[in-house]
mmCIF file of the N, C-alpha and C atoms, coordinates in Angstrom:
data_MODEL
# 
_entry.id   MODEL 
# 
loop_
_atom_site.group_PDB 
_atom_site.id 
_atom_site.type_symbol 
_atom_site.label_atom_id 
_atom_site.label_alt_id 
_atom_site.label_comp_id 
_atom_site.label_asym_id 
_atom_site.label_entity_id 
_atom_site.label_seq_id 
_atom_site.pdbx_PDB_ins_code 
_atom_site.Cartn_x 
_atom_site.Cartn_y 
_atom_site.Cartn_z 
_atom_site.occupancy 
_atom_site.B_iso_or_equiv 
_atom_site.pdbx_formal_charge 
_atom_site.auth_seq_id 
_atom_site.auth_comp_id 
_atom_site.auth_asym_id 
_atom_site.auth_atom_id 
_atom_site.pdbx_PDB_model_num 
ATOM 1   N N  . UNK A 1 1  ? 0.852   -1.171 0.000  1.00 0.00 ? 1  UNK A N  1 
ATOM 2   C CA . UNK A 1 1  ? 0.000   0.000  0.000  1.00 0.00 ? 1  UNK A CA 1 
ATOM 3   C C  . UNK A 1 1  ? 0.896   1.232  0.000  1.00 0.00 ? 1  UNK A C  1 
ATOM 4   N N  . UNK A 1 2  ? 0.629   2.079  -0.646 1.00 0.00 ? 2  UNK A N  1 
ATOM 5   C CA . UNK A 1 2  ? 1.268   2.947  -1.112 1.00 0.00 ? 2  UNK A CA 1 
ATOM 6   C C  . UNK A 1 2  ? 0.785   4.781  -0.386 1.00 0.00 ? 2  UNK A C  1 
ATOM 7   N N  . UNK A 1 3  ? 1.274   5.052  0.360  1.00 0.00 ? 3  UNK A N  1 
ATOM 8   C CA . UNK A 1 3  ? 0.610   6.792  0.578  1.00 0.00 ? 3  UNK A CA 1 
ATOM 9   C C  . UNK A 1 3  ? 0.791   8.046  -0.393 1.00 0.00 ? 3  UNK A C  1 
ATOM 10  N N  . UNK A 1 4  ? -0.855  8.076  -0.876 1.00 0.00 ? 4  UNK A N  1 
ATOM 11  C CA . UNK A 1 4  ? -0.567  9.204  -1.685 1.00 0.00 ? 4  UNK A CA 1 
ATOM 12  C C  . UNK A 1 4  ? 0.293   10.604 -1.804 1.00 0.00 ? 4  UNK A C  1 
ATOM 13  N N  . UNK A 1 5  ? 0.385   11.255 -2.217 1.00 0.00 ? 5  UNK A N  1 
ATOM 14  C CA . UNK A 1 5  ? 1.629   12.155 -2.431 1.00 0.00 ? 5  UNK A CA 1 
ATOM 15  C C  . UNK A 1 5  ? 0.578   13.219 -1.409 1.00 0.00 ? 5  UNK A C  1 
ATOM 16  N N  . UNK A 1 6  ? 1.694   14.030 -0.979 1.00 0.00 ? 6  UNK A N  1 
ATOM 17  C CA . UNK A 1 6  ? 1.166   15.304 0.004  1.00 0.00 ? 6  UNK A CA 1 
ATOM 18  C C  . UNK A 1 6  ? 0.221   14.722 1.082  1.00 0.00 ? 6  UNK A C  1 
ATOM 19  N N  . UNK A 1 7  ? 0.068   13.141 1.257  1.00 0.00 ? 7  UNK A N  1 
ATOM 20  C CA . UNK A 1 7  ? -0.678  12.728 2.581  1.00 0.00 ? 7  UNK A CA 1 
ATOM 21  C C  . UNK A 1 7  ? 0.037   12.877 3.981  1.00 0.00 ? 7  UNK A C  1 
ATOM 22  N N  . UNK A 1 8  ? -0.381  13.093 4.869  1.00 0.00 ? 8  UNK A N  1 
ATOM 23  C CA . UNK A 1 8  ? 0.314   13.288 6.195  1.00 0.00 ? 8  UNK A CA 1 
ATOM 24  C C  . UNK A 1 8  ? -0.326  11.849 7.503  1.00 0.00 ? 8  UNK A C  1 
ATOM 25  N N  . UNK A 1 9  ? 0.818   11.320 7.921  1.00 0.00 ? 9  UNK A N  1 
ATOM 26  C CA . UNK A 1 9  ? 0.605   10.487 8.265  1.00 0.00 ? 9  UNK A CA 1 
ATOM 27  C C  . UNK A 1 9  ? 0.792   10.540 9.624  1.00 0.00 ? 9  UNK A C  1 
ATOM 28  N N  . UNK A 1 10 ? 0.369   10.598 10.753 1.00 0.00 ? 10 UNK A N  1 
ATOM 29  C CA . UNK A 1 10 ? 0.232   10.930 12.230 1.00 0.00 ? 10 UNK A CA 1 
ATOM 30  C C  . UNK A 1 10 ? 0.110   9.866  13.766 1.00 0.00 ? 10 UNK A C  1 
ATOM 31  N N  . UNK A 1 11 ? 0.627   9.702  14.469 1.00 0.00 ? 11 UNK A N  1 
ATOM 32  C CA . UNK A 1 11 ? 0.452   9.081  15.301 1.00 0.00 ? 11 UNK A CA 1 
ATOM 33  C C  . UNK A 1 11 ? -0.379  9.627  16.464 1.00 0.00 ? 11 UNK A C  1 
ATOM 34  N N  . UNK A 1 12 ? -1.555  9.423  16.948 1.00 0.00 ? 12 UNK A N  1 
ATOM 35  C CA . UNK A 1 12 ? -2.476  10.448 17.889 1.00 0.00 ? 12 UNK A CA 1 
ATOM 36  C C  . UNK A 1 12 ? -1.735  10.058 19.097 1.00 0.00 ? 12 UNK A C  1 
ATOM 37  N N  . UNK A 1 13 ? -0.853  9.450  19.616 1.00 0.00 ? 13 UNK A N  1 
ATOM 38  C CA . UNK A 1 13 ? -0.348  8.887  21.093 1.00 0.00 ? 13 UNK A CA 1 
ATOM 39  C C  . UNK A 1 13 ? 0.836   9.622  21.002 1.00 0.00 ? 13 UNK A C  1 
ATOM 40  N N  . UNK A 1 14 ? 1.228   9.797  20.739 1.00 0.00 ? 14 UNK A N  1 
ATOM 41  C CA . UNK A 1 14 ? 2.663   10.917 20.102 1.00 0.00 ? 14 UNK A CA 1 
ATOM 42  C C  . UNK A 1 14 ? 2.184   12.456 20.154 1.00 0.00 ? 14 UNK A C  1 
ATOM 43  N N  . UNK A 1 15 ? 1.376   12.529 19.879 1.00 0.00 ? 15 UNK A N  1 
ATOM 44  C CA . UNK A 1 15 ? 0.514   13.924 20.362 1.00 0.00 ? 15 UNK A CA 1 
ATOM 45  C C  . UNK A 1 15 ? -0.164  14.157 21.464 1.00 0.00 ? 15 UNK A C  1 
ATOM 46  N N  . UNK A 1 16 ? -0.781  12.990 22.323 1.00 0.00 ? 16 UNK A N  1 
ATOM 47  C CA . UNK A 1 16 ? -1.350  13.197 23.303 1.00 0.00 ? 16 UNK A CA 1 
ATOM 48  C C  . UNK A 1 16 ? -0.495  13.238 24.205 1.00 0.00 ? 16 UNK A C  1 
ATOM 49  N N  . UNK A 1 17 ? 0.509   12.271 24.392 1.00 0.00 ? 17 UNK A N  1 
ATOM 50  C CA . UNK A 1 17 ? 1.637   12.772 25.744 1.00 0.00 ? 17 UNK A CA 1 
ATOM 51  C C  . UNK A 1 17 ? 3.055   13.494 25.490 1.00 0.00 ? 17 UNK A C  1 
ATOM 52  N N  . UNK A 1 18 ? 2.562   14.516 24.579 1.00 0.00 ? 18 UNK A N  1 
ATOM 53  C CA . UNK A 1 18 ? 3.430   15.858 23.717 1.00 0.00 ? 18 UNK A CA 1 
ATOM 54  C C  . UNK A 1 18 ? 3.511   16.684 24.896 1.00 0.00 ? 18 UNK A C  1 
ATOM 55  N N  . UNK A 1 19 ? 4.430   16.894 25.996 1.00 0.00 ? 19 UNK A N  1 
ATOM 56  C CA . UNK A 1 19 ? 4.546   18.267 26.923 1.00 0.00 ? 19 UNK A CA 1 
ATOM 57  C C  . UNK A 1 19 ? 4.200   19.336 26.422 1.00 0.00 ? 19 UNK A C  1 
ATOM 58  N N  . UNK A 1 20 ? 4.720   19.591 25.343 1.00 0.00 ? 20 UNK A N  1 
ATOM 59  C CA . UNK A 1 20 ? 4.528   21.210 24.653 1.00 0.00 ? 20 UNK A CA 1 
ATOM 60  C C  . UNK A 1 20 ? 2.731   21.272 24.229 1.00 0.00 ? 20 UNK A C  1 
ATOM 61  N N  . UNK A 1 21 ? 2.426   19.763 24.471 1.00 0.00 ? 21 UNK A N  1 
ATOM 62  C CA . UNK A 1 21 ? 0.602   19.911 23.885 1.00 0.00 ? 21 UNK A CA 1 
ATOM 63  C C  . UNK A 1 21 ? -0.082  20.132 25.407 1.00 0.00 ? 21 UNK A C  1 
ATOM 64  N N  . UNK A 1 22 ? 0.502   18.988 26.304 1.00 0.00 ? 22 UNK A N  1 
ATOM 65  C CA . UNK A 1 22 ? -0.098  18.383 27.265 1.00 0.00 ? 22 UNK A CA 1 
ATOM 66  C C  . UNK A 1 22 ? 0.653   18.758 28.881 1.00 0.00 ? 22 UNK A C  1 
ATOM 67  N N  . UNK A 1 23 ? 0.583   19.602 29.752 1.00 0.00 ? 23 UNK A N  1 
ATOM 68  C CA . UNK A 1 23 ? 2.285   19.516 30.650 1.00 0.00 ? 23 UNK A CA 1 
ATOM 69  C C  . UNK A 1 23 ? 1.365   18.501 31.558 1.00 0.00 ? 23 UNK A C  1 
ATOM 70  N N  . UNK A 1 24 ? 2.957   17.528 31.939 1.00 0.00 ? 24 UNK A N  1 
ATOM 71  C CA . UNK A 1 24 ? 2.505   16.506 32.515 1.00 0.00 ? 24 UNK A CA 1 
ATOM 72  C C  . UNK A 1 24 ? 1.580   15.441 31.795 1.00 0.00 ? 24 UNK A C  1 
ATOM 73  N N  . UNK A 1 25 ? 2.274   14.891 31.072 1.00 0.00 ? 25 UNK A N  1 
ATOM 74  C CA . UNK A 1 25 ? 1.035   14.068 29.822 1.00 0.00 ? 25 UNK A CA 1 
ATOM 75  C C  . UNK A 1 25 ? 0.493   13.099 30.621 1.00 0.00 ? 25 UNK A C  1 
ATOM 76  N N  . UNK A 1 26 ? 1.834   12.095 31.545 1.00 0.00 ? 26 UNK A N  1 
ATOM 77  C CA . UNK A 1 26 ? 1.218   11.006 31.961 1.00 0.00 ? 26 UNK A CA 1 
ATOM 78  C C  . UNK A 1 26 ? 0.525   11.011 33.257 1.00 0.00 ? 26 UNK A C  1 
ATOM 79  N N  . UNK A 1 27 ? 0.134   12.273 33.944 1.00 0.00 ? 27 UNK A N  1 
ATOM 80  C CA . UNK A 1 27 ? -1.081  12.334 34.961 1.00 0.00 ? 27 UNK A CA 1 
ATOM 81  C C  . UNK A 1 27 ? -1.885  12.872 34.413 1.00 0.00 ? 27 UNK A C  1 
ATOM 82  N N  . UNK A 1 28 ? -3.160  11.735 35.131 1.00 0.00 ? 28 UNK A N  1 
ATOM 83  C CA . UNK A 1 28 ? -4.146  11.937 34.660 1.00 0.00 ? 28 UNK A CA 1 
ATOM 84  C C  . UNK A 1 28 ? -5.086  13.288 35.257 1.00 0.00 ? 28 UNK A C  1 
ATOM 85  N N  . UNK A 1 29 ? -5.527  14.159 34.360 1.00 0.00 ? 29 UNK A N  1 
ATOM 86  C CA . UNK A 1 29 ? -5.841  15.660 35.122 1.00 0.00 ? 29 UNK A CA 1 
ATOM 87  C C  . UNK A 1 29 ? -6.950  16.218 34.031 1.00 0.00 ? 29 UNK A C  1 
ATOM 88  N N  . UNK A 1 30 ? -8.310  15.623 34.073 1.00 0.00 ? 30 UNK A N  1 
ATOM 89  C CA . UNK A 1 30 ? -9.423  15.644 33.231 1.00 0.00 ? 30 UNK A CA 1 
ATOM 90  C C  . UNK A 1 30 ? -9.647  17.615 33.563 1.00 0.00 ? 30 UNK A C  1 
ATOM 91  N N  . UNK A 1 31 ? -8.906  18.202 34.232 1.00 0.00 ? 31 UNK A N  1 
ATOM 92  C CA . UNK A 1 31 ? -9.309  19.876 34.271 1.00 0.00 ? 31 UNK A CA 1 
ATOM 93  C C  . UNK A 1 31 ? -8.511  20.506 32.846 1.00 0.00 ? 31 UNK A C  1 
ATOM 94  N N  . UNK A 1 32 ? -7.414  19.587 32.110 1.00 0.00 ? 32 UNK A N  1 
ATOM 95  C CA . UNK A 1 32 ? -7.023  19.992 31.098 1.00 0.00 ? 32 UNK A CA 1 
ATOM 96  C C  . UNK A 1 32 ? -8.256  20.219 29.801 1.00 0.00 ? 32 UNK A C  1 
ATOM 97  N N  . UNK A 1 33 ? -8.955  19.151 30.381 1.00 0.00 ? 33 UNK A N  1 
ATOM 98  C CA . UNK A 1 33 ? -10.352 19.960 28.984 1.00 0.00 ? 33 UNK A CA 1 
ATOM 99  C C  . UNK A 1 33 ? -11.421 20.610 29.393 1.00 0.00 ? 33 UNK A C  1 
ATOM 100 N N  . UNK A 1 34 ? -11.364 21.312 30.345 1.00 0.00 ? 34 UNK A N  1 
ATOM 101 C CA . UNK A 1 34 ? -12.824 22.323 30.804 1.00 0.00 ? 34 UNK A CA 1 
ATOM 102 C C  . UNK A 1 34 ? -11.692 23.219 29.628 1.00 0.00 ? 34 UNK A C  1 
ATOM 103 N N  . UNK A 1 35 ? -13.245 24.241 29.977 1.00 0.00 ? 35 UNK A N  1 
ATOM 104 C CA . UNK A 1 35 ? -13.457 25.324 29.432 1.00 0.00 ? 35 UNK A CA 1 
ATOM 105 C C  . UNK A 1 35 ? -13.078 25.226 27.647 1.00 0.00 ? 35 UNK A C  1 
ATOM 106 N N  . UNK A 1 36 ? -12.099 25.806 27.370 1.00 0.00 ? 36 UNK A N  1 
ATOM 107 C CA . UNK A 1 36 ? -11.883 25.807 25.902 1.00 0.00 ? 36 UNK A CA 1 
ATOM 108 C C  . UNK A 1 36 ? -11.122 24.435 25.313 1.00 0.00 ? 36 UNK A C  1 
ATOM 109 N N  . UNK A 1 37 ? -10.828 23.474 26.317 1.00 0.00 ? 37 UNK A N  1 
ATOM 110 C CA . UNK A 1 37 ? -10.011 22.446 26.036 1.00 0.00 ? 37 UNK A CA 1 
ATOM 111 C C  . UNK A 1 37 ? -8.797  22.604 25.656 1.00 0.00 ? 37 UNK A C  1 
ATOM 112 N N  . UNK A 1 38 ? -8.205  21.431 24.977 1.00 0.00 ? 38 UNK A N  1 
ATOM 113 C CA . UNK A 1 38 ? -7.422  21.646 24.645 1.00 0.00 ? 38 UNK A CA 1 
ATOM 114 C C  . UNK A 1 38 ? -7.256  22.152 23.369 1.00 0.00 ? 38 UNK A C  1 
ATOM 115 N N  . UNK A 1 39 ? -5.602  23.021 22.456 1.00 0.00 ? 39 UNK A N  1 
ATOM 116 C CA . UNK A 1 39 ? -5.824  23.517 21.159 1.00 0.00 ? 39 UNK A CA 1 
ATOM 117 C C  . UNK A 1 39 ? -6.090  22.514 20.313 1.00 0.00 ? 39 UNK A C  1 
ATOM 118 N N  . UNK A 1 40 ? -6.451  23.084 19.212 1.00 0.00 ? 40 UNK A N  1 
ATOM 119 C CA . UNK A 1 40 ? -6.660  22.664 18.094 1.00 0.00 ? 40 UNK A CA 1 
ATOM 120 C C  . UNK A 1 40 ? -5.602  21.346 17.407 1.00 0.00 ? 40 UNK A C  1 
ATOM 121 N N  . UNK A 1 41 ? -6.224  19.994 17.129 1.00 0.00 ? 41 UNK A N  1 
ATOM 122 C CA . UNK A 1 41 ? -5.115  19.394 16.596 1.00 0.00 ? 41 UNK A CA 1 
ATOM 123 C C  . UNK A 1 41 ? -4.351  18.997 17.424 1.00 0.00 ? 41 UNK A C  1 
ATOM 124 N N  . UNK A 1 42 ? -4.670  18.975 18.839 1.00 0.00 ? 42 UNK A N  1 
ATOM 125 C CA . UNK A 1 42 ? -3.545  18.134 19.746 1.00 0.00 ? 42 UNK A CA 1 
ATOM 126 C C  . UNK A 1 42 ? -4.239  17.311 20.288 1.00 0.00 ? 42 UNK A C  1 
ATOM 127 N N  . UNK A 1 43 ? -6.072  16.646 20.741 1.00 0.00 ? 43 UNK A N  1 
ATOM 128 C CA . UNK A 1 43 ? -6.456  15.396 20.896 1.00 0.00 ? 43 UNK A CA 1 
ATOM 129 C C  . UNK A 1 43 ? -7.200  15.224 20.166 1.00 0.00 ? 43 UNK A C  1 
ATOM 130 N N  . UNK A 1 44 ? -6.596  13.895 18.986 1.00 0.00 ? 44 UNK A N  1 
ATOM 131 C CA . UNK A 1 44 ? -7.614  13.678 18.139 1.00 0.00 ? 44 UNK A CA 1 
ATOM 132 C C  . UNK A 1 44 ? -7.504  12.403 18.571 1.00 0.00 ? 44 UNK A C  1 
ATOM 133 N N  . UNK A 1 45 ? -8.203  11.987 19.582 1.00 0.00 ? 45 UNK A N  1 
ATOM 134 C CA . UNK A 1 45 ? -8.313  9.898  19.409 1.00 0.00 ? 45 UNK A CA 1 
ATOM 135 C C  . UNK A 1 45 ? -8.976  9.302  18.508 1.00 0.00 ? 45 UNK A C  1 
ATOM 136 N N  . UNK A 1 46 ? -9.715  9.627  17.160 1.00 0.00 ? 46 UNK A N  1 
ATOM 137 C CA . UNK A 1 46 ? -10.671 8.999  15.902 1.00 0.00 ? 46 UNK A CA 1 
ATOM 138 C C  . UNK A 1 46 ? -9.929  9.408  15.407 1.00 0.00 ? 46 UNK A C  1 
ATOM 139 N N  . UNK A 1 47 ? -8.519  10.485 14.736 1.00 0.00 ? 47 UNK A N  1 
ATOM 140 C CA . UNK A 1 47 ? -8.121  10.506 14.029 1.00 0.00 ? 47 UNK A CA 1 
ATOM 141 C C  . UNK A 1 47 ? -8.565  11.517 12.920 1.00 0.00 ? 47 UNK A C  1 
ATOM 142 N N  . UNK A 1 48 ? -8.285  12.203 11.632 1.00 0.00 ? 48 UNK A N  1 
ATOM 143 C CA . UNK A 1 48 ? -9.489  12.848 11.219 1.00 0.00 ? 48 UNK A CA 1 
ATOM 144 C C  . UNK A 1 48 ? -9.390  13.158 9.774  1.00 0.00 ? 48 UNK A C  1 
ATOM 145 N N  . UNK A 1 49 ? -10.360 13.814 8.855  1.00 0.00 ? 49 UNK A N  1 
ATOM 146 C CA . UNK A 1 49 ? -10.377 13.769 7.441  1.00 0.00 ? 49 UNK A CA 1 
ATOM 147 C C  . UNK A 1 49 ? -10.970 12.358 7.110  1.00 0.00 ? 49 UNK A C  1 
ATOM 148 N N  . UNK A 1 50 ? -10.924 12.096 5.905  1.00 0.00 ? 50 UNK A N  1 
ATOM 149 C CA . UNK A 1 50 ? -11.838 11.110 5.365  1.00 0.00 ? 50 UNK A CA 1 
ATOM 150 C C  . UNK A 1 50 ? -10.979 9.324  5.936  1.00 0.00 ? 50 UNK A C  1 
ATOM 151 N N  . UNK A 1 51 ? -10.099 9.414  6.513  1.00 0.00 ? 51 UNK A N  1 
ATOM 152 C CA . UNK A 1 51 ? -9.520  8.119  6.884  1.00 0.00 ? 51 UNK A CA 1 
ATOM 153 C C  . UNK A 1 51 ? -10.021 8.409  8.419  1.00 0.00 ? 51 UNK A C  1 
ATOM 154 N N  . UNK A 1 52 ? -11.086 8.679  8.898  1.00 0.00 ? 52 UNK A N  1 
ATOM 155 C CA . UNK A 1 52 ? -11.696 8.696  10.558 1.00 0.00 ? 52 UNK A CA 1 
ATOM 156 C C  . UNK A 1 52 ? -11.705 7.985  10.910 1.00 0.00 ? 52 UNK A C  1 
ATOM 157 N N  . UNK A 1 53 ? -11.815 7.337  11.866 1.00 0.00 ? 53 UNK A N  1 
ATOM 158 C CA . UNK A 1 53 ? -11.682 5.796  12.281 1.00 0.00 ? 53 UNK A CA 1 
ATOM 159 C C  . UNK A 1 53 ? -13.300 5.969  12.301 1.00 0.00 ? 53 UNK A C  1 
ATOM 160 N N  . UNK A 1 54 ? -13.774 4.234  11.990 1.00 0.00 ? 54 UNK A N  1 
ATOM 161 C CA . UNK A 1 54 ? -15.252 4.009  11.677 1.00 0.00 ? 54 UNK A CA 1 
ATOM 162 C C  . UNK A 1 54 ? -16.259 4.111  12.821 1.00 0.00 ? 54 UNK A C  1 
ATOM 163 N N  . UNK A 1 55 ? -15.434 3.570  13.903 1.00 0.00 ? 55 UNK A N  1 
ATOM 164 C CA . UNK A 1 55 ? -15.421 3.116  15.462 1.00 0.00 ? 55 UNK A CA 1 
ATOM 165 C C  . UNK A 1 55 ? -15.888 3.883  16.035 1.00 0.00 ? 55 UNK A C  1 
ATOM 166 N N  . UNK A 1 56 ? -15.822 5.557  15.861 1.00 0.00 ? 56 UNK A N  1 
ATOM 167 C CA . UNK A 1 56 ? -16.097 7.037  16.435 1.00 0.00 ? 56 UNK A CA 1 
ATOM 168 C C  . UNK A 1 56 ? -17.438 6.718  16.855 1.00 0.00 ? 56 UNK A C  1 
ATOM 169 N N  . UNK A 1 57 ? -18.481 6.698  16.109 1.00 0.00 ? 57 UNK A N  1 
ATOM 170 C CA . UNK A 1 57 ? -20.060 6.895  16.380 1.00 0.00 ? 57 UNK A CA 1 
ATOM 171 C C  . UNK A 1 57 ? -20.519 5.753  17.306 1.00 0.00 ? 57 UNK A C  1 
ATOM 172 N N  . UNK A 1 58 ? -19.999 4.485  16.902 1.00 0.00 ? 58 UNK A N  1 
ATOM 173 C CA . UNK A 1 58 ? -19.915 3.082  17.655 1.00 0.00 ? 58 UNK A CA 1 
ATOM 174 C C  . UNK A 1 58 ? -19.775 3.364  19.143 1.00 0.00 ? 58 UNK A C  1 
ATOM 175 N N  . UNK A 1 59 ? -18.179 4.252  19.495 1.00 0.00 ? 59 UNK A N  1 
ATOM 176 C CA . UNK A 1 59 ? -17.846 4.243  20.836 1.00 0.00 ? 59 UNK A CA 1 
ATOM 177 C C  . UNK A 1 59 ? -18.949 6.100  21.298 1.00 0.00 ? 59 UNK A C  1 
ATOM 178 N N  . UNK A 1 60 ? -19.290 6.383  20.744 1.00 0.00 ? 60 UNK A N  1 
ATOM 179 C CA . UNK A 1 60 ? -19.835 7.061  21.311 1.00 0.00 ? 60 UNK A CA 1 
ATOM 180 C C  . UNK A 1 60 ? -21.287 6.746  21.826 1.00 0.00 ? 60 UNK A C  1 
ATOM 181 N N  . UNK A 1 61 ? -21.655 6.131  21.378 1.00 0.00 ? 61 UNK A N  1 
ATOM 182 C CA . UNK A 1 61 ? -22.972 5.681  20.938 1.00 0.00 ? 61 UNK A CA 1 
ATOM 183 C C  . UNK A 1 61 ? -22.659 4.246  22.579 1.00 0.00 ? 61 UNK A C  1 
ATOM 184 N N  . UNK A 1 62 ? -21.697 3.808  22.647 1.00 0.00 ? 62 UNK A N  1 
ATOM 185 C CA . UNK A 1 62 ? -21.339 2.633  24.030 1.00 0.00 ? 62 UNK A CA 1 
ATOM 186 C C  . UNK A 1 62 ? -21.444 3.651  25.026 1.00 0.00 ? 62 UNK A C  1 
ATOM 187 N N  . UNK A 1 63 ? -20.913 5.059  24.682 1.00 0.00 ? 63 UNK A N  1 
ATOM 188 C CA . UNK A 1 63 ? -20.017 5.742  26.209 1.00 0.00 ? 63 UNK A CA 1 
ATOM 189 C C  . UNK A 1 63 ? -22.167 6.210  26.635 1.00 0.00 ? 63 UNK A C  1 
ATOM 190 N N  . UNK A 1 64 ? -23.212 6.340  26.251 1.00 0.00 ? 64 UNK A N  1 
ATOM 191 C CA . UNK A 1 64 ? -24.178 7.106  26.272 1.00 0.00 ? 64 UNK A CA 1 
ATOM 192 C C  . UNK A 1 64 ? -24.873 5.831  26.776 1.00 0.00 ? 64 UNK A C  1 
ATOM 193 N N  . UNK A 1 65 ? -24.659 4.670  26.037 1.00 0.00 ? 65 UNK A N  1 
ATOM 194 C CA . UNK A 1 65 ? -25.723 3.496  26.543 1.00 0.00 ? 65 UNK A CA 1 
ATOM 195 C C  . UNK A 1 65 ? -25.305 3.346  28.401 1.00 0.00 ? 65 UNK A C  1 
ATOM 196 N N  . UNK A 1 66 ? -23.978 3.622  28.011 1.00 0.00 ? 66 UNK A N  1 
ATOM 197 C CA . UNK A 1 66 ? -23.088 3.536  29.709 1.00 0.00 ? 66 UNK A CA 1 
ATOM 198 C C  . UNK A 1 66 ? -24.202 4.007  30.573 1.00 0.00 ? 66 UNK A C  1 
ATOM 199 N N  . UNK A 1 67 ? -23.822 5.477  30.209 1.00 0.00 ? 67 UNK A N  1 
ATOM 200 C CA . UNK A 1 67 ? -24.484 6.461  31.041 1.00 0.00 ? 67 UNK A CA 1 
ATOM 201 C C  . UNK A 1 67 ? -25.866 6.558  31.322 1.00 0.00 ? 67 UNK A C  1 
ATOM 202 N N  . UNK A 1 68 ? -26.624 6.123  30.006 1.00 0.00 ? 68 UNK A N  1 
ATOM 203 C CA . UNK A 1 68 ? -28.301 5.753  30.104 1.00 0.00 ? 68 UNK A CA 1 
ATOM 204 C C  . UNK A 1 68 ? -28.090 4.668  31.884 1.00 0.00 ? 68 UNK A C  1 
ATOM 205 N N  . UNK A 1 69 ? -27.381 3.561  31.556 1.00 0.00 ? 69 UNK A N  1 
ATOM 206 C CA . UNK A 1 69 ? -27.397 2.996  32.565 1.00 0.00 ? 69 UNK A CA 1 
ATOM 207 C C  . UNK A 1 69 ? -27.011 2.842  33.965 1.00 0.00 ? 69 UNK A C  1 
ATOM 208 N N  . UNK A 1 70 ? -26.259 3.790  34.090 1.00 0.00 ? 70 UNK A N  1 
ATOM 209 C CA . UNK A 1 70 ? -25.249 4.450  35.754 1.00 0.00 ? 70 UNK A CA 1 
ATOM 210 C C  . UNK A 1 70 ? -26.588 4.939  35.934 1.00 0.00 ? 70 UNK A C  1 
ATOM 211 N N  . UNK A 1 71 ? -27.259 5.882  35.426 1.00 0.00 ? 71 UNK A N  1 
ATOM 212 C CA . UNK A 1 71 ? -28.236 7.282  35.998 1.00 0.00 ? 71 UNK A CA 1 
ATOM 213 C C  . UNK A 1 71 ? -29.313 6.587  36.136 1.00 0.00 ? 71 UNK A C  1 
ATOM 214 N N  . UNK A 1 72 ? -30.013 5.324  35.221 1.00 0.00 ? 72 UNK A N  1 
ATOM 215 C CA . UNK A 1 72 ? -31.440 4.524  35.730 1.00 0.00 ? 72 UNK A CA 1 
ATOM 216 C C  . UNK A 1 72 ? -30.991 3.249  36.164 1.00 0.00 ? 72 UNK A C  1 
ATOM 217 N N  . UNK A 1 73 ? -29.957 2.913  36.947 1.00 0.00 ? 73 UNK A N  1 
ATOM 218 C CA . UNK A 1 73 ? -29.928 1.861  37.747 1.00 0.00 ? 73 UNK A CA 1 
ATOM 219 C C  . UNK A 1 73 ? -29.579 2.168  38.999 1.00 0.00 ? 73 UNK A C  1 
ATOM 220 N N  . UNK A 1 74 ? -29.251 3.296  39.125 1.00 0.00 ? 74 UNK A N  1 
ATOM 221 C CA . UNK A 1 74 ? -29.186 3.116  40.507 1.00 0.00 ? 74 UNK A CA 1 
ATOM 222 C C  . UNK A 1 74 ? -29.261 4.446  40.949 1.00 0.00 ? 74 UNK A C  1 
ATOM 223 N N  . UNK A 1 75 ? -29.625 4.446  42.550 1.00 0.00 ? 75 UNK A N  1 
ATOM 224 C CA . UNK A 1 75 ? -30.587 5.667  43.531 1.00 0.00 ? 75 UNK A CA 1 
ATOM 225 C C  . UNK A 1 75 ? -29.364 6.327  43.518 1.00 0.00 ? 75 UNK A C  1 
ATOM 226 N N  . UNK A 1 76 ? -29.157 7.641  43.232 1.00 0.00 ? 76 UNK A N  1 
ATOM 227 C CA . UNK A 1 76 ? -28.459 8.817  43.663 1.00 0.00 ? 76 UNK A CA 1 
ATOM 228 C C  . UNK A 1 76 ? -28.802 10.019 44.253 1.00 0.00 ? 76 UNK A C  1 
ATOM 229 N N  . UNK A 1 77 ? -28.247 10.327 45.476 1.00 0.00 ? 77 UNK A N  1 
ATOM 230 C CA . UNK A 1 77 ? -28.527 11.365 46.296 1.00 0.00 ? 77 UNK A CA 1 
ATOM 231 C C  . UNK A 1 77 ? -27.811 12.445 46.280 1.00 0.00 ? 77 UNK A C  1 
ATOM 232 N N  . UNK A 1 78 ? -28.296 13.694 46.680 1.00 0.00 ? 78 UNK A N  1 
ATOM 233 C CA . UNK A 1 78 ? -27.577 14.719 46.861 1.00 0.00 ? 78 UNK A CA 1 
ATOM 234 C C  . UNK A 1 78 ? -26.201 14.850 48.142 1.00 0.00 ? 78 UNK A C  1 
ATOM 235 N N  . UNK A 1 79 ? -25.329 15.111 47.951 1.00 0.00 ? 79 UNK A N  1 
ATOM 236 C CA . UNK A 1 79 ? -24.077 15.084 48.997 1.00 0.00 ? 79 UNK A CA 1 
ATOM 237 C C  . UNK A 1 79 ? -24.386 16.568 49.590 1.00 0.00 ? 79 UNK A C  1 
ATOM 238 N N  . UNK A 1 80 ? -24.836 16.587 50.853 1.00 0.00 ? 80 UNK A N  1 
ATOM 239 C CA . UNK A 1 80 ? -24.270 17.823 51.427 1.00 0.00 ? 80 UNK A CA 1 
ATOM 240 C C  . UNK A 1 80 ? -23.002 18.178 52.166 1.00 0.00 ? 80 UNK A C  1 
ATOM 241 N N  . UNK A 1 81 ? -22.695 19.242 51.948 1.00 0.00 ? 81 UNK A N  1 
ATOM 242 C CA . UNK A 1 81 ? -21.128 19.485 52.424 1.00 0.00 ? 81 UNK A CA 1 
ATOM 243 C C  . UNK A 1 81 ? -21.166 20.582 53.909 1.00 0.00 ? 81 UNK A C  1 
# 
C-alpha cells in the first residue's frame, strides 16, 4: 500500500503525551479539557479527514448506553457538604 503524495501520516499517542501539547502528559488531570479544552489538533483519538476511524459513532454511541445505565440503575442522592 502505497501513501498518496502530500498525505500526512500521524500518530495520535505521540501527540497526546506531547509536553509542549499536554504539561505533565502522563497524569491523569481531566481539568485539562474544561473550558476551551485543549488547542486545536492536539487530541484527536478517531483521528481525522476522510480516513476517521469508523469506530467514532460506535464508541460514542457505548459511552451514552453507559451512562443511560449508571443514571437509571441506581438511587443517587444529593451530597451535602
Amino acid at each position: 500500500m502505497l501513501r498518496p503524495s502530500g498525505s500526512c501520516i500521524g500518530a495520535p499517542n505521540t501527540t497526546h503525551k506531547n509536553p509542549e501539547c499536554f504539561p505533565e502528559p502522563e497524569n491523569f488531570d481531566p481539568s485539562r479539557f474544561e473550558g476551551n479544552g485543549p488547542a486545536p489538533y492536539t487530541f484527536v483519538p478517531f483521528g481525522g479527514g476522510p480516513s476517521m476511524c469508523p469506530g467514532k459513532e460506535y464508541a460514542r454511541l457505548e459511552i451514552l448506553g453507559f451512562l443511560h445505565n449508571l443514571v437509571k440503575k441506581f438511587r443517587w442522592e444529593k451530597l451535602l457538604s
